[in-house]
N, C-alpha and C positions, 0 to 999 in steps of 0.2 A: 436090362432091368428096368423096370418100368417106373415112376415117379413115386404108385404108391409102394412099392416094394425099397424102393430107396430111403425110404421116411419111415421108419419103425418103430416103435415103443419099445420101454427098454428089453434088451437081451444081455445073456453072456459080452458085456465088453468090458474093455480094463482102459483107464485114463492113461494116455503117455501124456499127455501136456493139459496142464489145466490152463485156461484163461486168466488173467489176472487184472481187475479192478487196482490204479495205482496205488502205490505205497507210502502214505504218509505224505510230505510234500513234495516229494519227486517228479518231474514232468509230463502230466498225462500223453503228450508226446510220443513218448515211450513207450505207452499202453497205447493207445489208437488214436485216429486224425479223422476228422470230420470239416466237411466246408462252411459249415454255420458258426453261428456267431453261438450255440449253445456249450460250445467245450467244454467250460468249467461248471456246466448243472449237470451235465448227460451221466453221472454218476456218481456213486453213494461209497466213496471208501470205505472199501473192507466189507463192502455187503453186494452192494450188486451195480447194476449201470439201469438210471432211467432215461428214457426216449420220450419226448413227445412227440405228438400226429406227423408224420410225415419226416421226422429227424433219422439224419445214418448216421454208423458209426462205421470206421473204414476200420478191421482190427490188424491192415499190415503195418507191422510195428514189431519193434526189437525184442518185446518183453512176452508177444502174443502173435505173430507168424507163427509158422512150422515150418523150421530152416530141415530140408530134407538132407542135405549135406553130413552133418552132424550124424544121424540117424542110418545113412546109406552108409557112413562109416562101421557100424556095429551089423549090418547086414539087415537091416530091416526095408521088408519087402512089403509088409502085411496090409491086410483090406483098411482103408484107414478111414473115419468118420468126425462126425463133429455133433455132440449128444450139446441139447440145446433144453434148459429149461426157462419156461419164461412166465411171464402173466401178462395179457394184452392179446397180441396180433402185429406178427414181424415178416416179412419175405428175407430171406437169407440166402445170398451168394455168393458161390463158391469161386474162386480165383486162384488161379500158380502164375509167380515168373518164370519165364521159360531161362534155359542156358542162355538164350539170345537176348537174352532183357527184353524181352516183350511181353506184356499181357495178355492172360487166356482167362476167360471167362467160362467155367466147366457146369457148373450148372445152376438153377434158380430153385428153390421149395418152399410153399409157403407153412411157416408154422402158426400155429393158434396156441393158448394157453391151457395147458391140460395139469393131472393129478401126475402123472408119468411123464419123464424127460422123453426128449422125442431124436433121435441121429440118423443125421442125414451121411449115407456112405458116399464117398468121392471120389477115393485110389482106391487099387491096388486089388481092382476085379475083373484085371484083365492085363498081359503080358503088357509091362512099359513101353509107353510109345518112345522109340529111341528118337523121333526127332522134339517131344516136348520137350524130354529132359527138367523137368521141374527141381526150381533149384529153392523153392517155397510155396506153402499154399496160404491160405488166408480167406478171411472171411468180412463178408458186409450184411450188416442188420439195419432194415429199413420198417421202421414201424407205423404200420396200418392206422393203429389209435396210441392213446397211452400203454408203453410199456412198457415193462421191468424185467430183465435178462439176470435170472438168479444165478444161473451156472452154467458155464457155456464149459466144455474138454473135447480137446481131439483125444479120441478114443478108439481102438485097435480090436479085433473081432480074433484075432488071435491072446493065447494067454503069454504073459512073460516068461523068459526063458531060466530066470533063476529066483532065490528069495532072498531080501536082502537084510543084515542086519547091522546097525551103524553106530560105532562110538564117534565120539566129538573129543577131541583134543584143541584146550586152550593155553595157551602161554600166557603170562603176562608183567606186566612191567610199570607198576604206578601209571596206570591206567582206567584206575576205579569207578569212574563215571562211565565213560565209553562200558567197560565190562558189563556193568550193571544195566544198561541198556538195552545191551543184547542178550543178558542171561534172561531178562525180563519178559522180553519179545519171545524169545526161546520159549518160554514156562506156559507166556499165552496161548501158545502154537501145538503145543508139544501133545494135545489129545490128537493132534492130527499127522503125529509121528508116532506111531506105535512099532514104527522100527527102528527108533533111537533107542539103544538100551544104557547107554553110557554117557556121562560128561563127563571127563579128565579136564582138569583145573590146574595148573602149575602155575604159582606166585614166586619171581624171581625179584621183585620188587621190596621196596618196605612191606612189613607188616599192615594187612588188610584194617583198617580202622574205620570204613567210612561206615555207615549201618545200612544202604542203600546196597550194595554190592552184596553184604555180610548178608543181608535177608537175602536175597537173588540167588545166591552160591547156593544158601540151603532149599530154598522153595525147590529150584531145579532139581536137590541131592547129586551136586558135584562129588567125585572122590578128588579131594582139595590135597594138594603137598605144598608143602614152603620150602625152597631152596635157594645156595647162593646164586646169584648170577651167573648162569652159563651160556646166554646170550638165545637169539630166541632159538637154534640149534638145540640148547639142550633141554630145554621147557618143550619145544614140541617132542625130540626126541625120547625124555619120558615118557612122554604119553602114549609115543609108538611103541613102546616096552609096555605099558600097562595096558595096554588093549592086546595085543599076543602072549601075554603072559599068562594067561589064563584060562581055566578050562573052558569057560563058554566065550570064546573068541569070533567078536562080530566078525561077519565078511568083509566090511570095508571099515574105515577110519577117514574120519575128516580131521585134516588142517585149517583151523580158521583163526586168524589174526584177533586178536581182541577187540579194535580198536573201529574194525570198521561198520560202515550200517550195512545193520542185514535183514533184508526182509524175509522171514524165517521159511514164504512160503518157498526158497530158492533150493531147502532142506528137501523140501515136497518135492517139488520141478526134478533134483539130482537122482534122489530115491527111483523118481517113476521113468526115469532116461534108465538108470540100472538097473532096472530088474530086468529088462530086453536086451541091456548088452553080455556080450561074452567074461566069464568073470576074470577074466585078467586085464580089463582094464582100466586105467589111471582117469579119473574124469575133475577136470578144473572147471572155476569158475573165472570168468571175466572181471577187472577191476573198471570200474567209472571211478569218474572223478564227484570229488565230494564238493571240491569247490563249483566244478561246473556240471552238475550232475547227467548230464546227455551225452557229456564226451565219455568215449573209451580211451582207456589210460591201455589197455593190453587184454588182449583175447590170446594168452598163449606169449612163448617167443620163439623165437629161432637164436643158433648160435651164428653170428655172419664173422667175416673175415677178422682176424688178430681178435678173433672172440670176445668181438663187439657184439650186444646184445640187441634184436630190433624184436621190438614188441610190437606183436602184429597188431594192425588196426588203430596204432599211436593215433589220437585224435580226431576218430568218426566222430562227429555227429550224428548220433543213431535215429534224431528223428527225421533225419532225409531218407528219401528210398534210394538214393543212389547210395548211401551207406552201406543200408540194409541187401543192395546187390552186391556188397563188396567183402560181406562177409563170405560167401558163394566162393571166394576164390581164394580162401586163406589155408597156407598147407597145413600140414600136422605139424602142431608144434614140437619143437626138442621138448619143453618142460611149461609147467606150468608153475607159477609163483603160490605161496603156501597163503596166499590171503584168503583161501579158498581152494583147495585141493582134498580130493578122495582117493585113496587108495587104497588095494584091497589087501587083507591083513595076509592073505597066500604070497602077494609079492614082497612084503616087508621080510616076513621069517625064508621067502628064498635067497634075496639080496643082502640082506644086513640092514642093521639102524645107518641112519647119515655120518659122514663126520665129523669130529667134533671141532667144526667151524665158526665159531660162536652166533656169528650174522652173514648174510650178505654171501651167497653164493652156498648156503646148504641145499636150499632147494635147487638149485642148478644142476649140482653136481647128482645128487640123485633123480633129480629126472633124466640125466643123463644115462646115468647107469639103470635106469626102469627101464628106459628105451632101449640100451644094450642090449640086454638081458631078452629084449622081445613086447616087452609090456608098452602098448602104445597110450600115449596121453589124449585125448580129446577132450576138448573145450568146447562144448553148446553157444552157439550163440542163444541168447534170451534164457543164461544162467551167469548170474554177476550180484556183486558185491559191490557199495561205495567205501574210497578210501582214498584219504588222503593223501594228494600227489607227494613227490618227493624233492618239487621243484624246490620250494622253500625249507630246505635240510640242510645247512649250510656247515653242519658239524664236519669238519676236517680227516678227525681219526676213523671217519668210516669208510675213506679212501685207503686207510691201510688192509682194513676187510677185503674191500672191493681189488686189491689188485693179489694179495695175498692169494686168496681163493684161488680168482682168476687163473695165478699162476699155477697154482692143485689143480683147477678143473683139466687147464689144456694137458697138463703130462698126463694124468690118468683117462682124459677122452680125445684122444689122437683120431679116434673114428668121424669126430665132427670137421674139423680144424685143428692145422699144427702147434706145435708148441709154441709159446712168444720166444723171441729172438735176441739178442743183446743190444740191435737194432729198435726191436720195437721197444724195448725196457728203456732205451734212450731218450727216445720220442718219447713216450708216453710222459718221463716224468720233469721233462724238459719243456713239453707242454703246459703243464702248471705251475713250472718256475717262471715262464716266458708269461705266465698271466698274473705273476704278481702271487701266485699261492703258495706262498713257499713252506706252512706248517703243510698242506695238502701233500707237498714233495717230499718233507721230511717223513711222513706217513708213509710213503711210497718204498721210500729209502728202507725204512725199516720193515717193510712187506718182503721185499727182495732180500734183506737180508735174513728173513726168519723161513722165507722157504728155502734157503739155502742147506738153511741147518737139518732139514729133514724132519720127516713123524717120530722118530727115536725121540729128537729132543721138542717138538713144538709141543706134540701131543701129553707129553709128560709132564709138561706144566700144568700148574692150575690155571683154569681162560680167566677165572675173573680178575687175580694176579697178574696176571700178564695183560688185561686192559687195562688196571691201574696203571702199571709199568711203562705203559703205552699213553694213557694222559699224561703224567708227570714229563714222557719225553716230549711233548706237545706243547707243555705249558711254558715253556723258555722263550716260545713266539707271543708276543702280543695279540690279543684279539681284535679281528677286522672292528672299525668305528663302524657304528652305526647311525645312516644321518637323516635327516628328517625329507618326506617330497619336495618342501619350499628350501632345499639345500643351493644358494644363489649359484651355481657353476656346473649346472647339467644340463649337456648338451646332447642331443639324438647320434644314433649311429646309425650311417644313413643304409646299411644293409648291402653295399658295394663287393666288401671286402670276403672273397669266402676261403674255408682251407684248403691247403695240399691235400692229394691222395696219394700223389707217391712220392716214393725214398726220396730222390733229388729234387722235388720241390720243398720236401720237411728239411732237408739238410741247408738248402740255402736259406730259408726261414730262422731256423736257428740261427744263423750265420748273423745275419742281417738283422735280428732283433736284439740279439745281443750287443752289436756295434752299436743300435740304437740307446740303449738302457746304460749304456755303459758308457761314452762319449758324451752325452749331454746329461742332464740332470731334468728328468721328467716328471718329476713330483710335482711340480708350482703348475702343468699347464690343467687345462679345464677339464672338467672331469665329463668322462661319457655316461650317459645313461642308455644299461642297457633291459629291456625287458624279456627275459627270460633268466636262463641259466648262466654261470660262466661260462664265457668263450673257448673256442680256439682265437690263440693269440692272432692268427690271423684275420679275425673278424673283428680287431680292435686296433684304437691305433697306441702308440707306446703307454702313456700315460694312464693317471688314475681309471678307474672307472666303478661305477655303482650297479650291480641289477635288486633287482625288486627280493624281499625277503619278507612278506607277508602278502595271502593271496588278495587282501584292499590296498595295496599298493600303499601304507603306511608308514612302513620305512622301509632302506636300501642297506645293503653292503658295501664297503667302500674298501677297494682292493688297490694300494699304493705303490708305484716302483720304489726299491731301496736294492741299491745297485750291494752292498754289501751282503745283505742276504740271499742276493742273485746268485752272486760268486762263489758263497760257502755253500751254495746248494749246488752250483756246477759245478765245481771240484769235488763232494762228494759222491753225486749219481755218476759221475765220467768212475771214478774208483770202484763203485759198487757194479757199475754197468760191468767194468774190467774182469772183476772177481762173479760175476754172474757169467758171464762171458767163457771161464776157467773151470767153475764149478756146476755148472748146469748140467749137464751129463752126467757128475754121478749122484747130484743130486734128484734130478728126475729119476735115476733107478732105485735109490734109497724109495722114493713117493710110490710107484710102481711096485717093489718087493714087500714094502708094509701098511702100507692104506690101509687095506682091508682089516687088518689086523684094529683098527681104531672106531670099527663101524661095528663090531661086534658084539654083544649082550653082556657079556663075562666084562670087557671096556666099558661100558655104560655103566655096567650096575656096579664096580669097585666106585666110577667116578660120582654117580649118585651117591654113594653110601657117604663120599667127605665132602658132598656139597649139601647135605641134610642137615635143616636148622630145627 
């Protein structure tokens, strides 16, 4: 193909990925890198990117590569291009990372400014070269004079394989600022969705009052419900009912979090990734962090050993390239997290709705069973969402979610990892007693003993009665102090000390911390200061300790020994462990013979009909 045959005015092509000018105050980083000192002029938020004489802009970057990975998954081969409209005079080169992490330089075209976009072809006109293996392409704009880069999209010369059509499901929770935010951004955006046909709105919170939101809900035309609490399980969960429920049933439904920032054009990015892939599959988006908006907080997760959860990509910095090669290597996730998740409405009415898990492991367990069933998840890199880590969450009773589940997810997906053990039920909540958490333990406690009882009796409860029920048993513990940074007796924890991996290193850890907490009195010594999460006790030594509970480092936690609430906490996890121990087998086949029976429509909509306000 010759240079002017590669450089064409427009034809027949369909955008798979548009370029993206950054978003709002986000880190241009993230969008592209340049060696000059012009960074913060070289573009017009929200409109275009300007160049002066002689300025590049580098576009390999997380939000504007073309991660091929992503893409090879859904089977896409096709002639691939990069449609360039500009005003000025620009040279534009083309670049891939190879599998080998090295740089290829594939070809140079100069553009000028015309009435008609101009695309340069690059892939996929000629059988892959198996030793490139391009695991990303990218592009570099070097301008001649002044120039302005209106719209740049890697664009495809074949057509998509299906059409798509997308409702939006919101939950929410006295979150009215945030909501209103995004429904805002939404409504701005939304001429440029004409395959949104739906917002589902579900308020489990107080009554909507602010008028900020109240205007938002309606500009958009949400279909709004109000109901009690049923944790965000059942908020998202209706909305999975109201988008199948009906006769013109979009293809796919998103999950999206209320709370976090979303730049709407990621609605765009998700749409034009689906309409090339095959329609049965799951597509999530990436969480960054809000406090440090460059990191990735989770591309996806895996479920790892005693159904620990490792969320792939925990803390890139996406504006390194060795990042950006790391994404290259990440497997297919188990699930992705519903801060952002699509799903097509053909797998919801094959599998059933979630179960009714209030928080904190619904999406697990059903990306668990998507994946079952055959439906695979992909996660794009350069599709993400910002949101709020969960480092600073220090609410107690959401440890009884979290192991609760936990314990549903391993009996019902034996296919990933075995079931936890009496063993591990040990550990786990002997862990948090040994760190001074002992409302965390009592939550524990009563996790174990509510899976015990089976979906006959969990499920037949009311969830919001039973988180009351569940605070009230919480509130017998005093709330950790909270102390100020100039607290006089905070001292560093020098990083020395790391945990067990196995059984008989946890076993004489118990041992020996116990004799320590129990034999002296370690409340008076000086307190550590730690900067992150709670520990494993073994990365602390007996005594107090603080970590940080706001992301400016404002105030701390403060986690005390009290050798009496030690005790009553190991004498009743050793009891429950026992009776875990006795009834776990027929309790896992209780969860296994009725699960499903709780994910079903006819269960949803009796239990919507008594949480209707």
């Amino acid at each position: 193909m010759t240079p002017d045959e590669k450089t064409v005015c427009q034809a027949k092509i369909w955008v798979v990925q548009q370029v993206l000018t950054p978003f709002e105050d986000m880190p241009p980083g993230l969008y592209f890198r340049t060696d000059d000192s012009l960074a913060q002029t070289a573009f017009d938020r929200g409109s275009g990117f300007n160049l002066a004489t002689g300025q590049s802009l580098n576009f390999d970057s997380y939000f504007n590569a073309f991660f091929v990975g992503a893409w090879g998954k859904i089977n896409f081969t096709e002639k691939l291009g990069l449609r360039v409209s500009l005003t000025g005079a620009a040279r534009v080169d083309v670049y891939c990372m190879t599998a080998e992490r090295s740089e290829k330089h594939l070809q140079t075209v100069e553009v000028a400014g015309s009435t008609a976009p101009q695309t340069v072809w690059f892939a996929g006109d000629a059988p892959p070269d198996d030793h490139l293996s391009p695991t990303r392409y990218w592009f570099v704009v070097t301008a001649h004079e002044a120039t302005e880069l209106d719209d740049i999209a890697y664009v495809s010369a074949a057509p998509p394989n299906q059409s798509v059509a997308l409702s939006l499901g919101l939950c929410t929770f006295n979150r009215e600022r945030a909501l209103a935010q995004n429904l805002d951004r939404l409504f701005d955006f939304r001429h440029f969705l004409p395959e949104l046909t739906d917002v589902f709105l579900v308020n489990q919170g107080a009554p909507m009052r602010d008028k900020g939101v109240l205007a938002a809900k309606s500009k958009i035309g949400a279909d709004f419900v109000e109901q009690s609490n049923l944790g965000g399980c059942g908020g998202f969960t209706r909305t999975m009912l109201q988008a199948t429920d009906r006769s013109a049933t979009p293809s796919h439904h998103l999950l999206m979090d209320d709370d976090v920032v979303l730049d709407p054009r990621m609605i765009r990015r998700a749409l034009d990734f689906l309409k090339f892939c095959p329609p049965d599959k799951v597509i999530g988006g990436s969480m960054l962090e809000m406090q440090h908006p460059e990191l990735l907080w989770e591309a996806g997760a895996k479920i790892g050993a005693f159904w620990t959860i490792n969320s792939l990509g925990s803390g890139l910095d996406l504006r390194r390239v060795a990042s950006l090669n790391a994404l290259a290597d990440f497997p297919t996730p188990d699930y992705n997290a519903w801060w952002f998740c699509i799903i097509p409405t053909a797998c919801i009415q094959e599998i059933g709705l979630p179960l009714p898990v209030f928080l904190h492991g619904d999406d697990i367990e059903y990306g668990c069973r998507l994946q079952r069933q055959g439906f695979e998840t992909i996660s794009p890199p350069g599709l993400a969402v910002w949101h709020e880590t969960f480092a600073y969450k220090t609410r107690d009773w959401i440890f009884y979610y979290d192991f609760r589940n936990t314990l549903i997810n391993s009996t019902l997906h034996t296919e990933l990892e075995p079931p936890l053990d009496a063993l591990v039920i040990l550990g786990a909540v002997m862990t948090e007693l040994l760190s001074h958490k002992y409302r965390a333990a009592e939550a524990m406690i009563a996790a174990v003993r509510d899976f015990l009882r089976g979906p006959n009796t969990l499920f037949l409860q009311d969830p919001d009665a039973l988180h009351e029920a569940l605070l009230s048993t919480l509130a017998k513990y005093d709330d950790n102090a909270e102390i100020p940074p100039h607290y006089p007796a905070l001292t560093d924890n020098d990083g020395s000390l790391k945990p067990p991996t196995k059984r008989g290193a946890m076993t004489r850890l118990i041992v020996t911390r116990l004799a320590q907490l129990t034999l002296f009195d370690r409340s008076m010594e000086p307190v550590q200061f730690l900067n992150g999460d709670v520990p494993h006790p073994m990365m602390i030594r007996p005594g107090p300790f603080a970590v940080i509970n706001a992301p400016d480092q404002s105030k701390y936690i403060l986690y005390e020994p009290d050798r009496i609430a030690l005790w009553r906490g190991v004498i009743k996890t050793v009891f429950w462990t026992m009776i875990y121990a006795m009834k776990t087998r027929s309790a896992r086949k209780q969860w296994r013979d009725n699960a499903a029976a709780y994910s079903s429509a006819n269960y949803w909509q009796n239990l919507f009909a008594r949480a209707q306000r």
